[in-house]
N, C-alpha and C positions, 0 to 999 in steps of 0.2 A: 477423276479424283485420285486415283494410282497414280497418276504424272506427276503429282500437286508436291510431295515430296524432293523428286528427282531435281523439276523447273528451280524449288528452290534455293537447291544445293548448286545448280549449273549458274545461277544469278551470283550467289554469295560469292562462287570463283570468280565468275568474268569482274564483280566489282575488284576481287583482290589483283587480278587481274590490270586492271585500269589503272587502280591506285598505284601499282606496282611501275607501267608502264609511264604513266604523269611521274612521278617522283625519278626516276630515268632519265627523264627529259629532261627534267628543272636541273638536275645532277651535269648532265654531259652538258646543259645549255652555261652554267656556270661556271662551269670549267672551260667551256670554250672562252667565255668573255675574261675570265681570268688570264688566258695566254696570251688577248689580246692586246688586253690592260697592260700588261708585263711586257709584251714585244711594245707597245708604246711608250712606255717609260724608258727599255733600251733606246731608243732612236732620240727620244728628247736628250738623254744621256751622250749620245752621240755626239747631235748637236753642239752641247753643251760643250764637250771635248775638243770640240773644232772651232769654238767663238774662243776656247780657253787656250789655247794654239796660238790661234789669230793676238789675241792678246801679248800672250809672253810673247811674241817676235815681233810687235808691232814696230812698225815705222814711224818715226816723228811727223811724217807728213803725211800719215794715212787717217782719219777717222775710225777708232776704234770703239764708238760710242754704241754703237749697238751690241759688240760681242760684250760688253760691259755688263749692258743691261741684259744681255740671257743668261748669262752666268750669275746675275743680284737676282734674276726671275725664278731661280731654282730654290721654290720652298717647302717644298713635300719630300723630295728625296734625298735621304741625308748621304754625303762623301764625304771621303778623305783621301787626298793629292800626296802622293811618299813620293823622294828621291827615287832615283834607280836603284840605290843601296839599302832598300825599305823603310827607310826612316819617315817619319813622319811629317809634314811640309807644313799644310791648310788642311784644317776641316770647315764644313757646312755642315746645319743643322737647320739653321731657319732663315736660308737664302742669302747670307753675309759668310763670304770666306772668311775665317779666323785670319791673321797674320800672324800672330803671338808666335814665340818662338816656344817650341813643345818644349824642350829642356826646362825653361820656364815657366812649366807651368807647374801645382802643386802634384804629391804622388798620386791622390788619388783619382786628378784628370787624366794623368798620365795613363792609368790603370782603366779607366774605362774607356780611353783612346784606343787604346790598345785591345781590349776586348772587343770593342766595335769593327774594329778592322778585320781582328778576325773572323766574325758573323761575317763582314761584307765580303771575306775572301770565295768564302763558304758559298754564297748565295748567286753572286754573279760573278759574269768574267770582266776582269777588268780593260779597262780604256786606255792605251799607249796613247801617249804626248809626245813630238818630237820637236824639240825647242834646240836654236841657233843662239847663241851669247857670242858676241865679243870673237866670230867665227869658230865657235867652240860647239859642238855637239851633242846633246844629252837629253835623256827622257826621262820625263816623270810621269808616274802611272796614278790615273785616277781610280778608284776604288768608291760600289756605292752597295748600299741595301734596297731594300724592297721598300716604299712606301706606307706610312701607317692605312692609307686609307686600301693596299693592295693586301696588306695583311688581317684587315678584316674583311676582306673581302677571303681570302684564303676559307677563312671558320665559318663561310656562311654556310656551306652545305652541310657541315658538322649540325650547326646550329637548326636547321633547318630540320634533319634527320631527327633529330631529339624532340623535336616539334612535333612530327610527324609519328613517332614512337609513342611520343603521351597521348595525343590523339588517339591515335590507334587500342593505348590502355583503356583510353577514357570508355571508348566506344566497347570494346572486352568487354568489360566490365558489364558497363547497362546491359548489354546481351547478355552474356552471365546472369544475371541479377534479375534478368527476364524471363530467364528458361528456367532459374531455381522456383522463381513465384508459378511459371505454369503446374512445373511439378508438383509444388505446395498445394495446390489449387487442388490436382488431378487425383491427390492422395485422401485429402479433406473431401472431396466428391466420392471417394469410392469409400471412406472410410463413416461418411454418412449411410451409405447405402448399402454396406456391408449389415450397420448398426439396424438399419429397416428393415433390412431381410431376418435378422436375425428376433427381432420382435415377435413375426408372426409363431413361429416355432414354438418360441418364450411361452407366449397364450398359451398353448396346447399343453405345452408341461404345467403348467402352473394346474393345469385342470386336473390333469391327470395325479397330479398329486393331495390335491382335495380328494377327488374318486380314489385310491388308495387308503386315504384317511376313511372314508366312509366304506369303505370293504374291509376295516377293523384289521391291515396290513401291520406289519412290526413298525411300532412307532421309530424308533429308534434308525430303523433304515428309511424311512419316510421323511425323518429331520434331515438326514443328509441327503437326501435327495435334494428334499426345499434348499438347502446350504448351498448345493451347488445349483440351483436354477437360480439361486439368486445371486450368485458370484456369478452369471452367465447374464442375466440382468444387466450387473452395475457394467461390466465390459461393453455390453451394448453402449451403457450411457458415456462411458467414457470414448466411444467411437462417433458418437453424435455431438460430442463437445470439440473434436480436432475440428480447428480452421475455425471455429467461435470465438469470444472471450467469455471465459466461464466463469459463474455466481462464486464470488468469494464468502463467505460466511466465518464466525468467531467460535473456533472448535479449538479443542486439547489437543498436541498435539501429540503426547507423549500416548492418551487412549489409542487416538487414531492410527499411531504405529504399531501398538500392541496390536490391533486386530486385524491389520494385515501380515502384521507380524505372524499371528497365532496360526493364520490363513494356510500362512507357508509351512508352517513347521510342521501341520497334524498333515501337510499330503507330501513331505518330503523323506529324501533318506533318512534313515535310522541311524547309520555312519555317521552323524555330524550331528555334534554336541551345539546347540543354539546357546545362546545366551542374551535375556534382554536387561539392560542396566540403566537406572535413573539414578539421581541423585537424592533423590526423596520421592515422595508421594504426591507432591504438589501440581497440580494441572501446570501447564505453560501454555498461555492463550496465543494465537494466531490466528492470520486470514488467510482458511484453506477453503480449498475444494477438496472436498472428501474423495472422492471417485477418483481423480487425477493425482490427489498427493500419493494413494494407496495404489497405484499404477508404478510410481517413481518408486515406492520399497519393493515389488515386488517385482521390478527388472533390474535392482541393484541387487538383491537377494537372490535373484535369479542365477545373474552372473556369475555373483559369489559361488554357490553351489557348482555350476560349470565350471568357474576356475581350480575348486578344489577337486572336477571330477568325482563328486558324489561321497567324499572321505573327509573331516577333517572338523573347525571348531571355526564359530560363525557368530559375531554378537552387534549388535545393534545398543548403543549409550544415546543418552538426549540429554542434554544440559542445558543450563540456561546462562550465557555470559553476557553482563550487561542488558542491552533491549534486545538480543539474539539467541534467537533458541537454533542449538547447534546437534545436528543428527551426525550417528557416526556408523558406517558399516565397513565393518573390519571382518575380512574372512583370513584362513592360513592356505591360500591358493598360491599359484604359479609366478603373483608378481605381475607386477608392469615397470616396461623400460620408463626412465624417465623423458625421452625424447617422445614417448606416445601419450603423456600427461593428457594433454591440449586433444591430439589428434583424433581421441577414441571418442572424444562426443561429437564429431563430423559426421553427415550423414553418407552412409552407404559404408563407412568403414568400420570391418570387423574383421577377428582371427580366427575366428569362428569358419567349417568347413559349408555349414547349412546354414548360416547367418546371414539375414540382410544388410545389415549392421544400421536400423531402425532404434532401436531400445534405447541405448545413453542419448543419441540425438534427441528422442522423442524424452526420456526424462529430462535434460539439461532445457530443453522449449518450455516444459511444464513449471520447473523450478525459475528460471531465469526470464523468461517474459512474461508469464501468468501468474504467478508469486510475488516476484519483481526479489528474487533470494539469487544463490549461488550454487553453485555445487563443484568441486572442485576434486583432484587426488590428492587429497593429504599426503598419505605417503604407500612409497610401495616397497617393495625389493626383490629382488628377481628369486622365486626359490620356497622363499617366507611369508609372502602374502600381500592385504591390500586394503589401504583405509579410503574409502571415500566419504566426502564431509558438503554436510549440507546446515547452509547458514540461512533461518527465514526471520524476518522481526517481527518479535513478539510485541503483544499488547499488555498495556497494562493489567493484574486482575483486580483492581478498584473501577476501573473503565469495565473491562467486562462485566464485574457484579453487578455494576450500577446499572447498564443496557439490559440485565438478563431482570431488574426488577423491576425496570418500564415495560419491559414484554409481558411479564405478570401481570 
């Protein structure tokens, strides 16, 4: 079983391995047939140069019907035939020599005669002609390009690679996307099992807090006792709900932030001025989960605090715009770049020295797929502080009244 790790890592190379070595081959093998391809088009080119030879010096009593027809047979590779003095003679494009006199033709064929020639000088070496007139002496040089079909034949390894690169994402990716689910899996497993170890314990305090009560202990420290056994409680349940979908239910949601709100305030610094603000007194109804939305204030109020370093003014607004009840927590901390807006709800990243960087991941999962809301950085500025804003849709409270007097 010790091996099981290594074997797999030694596979995953040799395949990259393979893949590496195939895509090599397919490479060097197309490039080999491309030179081939290319040295064959020279030689037909050749040819072609020597029936067109044959031709201009032909004899009245020779049969020049065949050099005729290889030079009408050349339809893929386009030439153009100049004086010795570079001018322009005959072009070919689709196996018919031009005769047209170039002077005569309009500017703008002239202009892309002339362009073409260029490419063609670029690309091959040209074909000397040596033609006898009237005992008179003189060469014309033929001039060609590459083939359409040899020039897509060029882009195929390009194309080919790009093939092989999306593949390659494609396959990332599911792997990826396979080892984030084990993760997910592996955390939701320990994070069940965390919540079952943590029940047994739960009992024994809860007991021991009755026997205190009946040893006519100080009440007063006895309630916070219970406070905190049962804030160790709802943690439990909130550790038993990761990796489930959890019971939504039609709660306030303005109460429900006060009391995690309040949660934080009576066990925090003294240095930081809290402030909780609504707009009136009026519930705003939502489908929460109590345990997990009170998780999401109380790692964003967490932060808060950490960013200001234990100093500074910390307030929590809820309003209601349109069907949207919008939460707001704004501390006067350190600020976030704007380039980390997005990045800081990713899991495993934090700035943090002791941090796993769990928290915004685990509230933005809570808000965004179990809520079906948002949570986003309003704003921030490096120095001044930090708004973060969470959008959930609210319910009607005509809709709510009326369910809560069927439940009656």
């Amino acid at each position: 079983m010790n091996n099981f790790p290594t074997s797999k890592t030694l596979l995953r190379w040799a395949l990259i391995l393979a893949s590496f070595l195939i895509v090599s081959l397919i490479l060097w093998n197309t490039n080999q047939f491309f030179k081939k391809f290319k040295n064959e088009e020279r030689l037909k080119m050749e040819v072609l140069a020597t029936a067109y030879e044959n031709f201009s010096n032909n004899d009245l009593d020779i049969d020049i019907s065949l050099e005729e027809k290889i030079i009408q047979s050349n339809s893929s590779i386009p030439m153009i035939i100049t004086h010795e003095n570079g001018n322009i003679k005959l072009w070919s494009n689709l196996g018919v020599l031009k005769t047209k006199r170039f002077t005569s033709l309009s500017a703008n064929d002239r202009i892309y005669l002339s362009r073409q020639l260029t490419v063609m000088k670029k690309e091959n070496k040209p074909l000397v002609v040596n033609i006898k007139v009237d005992e008179v002496n003189y060469s014309e040089i033929i001039y060609y390009r590459d083939s359409d079909l040899l020039n897509k034949l060029k882009y195929y390894p390009i194309g080919l690679l790009l093939i092989l690169f999306l593949f390659g994402a494609i396959i990332y990716t599911a792997f990826k996307s396979n080892k984030i689910a084990e993760q997910n899996k592996l955390w939701a497993g320990m994070a069940k099992e965390t919540a079952h170890q943590i029940g047994t314990p739960l009992s024994s305090l809860l007991g021991w807090v009755e026997l205190l009560r009946l040893e006519n202990a100080n009440e007063e420290t006895v309630s916070e006792i219970e406070k905190d056994v049962s804030r160790l409680n709802t943690i439990a349940e909130r550790f038993s709900k990761i990796g489930s979908i959890p019971k939504l239910t039609e709660q306030d949601i303005v109460k429900e932030t006060q009391i995690a709100f309040d949660y934080i305030q009576s066990r925090s610094f003294k240095q930081i001025d809290f402030h909780f603000i609504t707009d009136n007194d009026n519930a705003i109804i939502v489908n929460l989960n109590q345990q997990l939305y009170s998780w999401v204030i109380e790692n964003l109020v967490k932060n808060a605090i950490d960013a200001m370093q234990g100093r500074g003014e910390l307030s929590i607004s809820i309003k209601q715009e349109g069907s949207k009840a919008i939460i707001l927590v704004t501390d006067s901390g350190k600020g976030i770049s704007k380039r980390l807006y997005k990045k800081i709800f990713d899991p495993g990243y934090t700035t943090k020295r002791r941090g796993w960087g769990l928290g915004l991941s685990l509230t933005k999962r809570i808000i965004s797929d179990y809520h079906k809301g948002k949570i986003y950085v309003k704003k921030s500025e490096i120095g001044k502080g930090t708004c973060f804003a969470i959008e959930l849709k609210s319910i009607s409270k005509n809709s709510f009244l009326s369910k809560s007097k069927d439940n009656k």
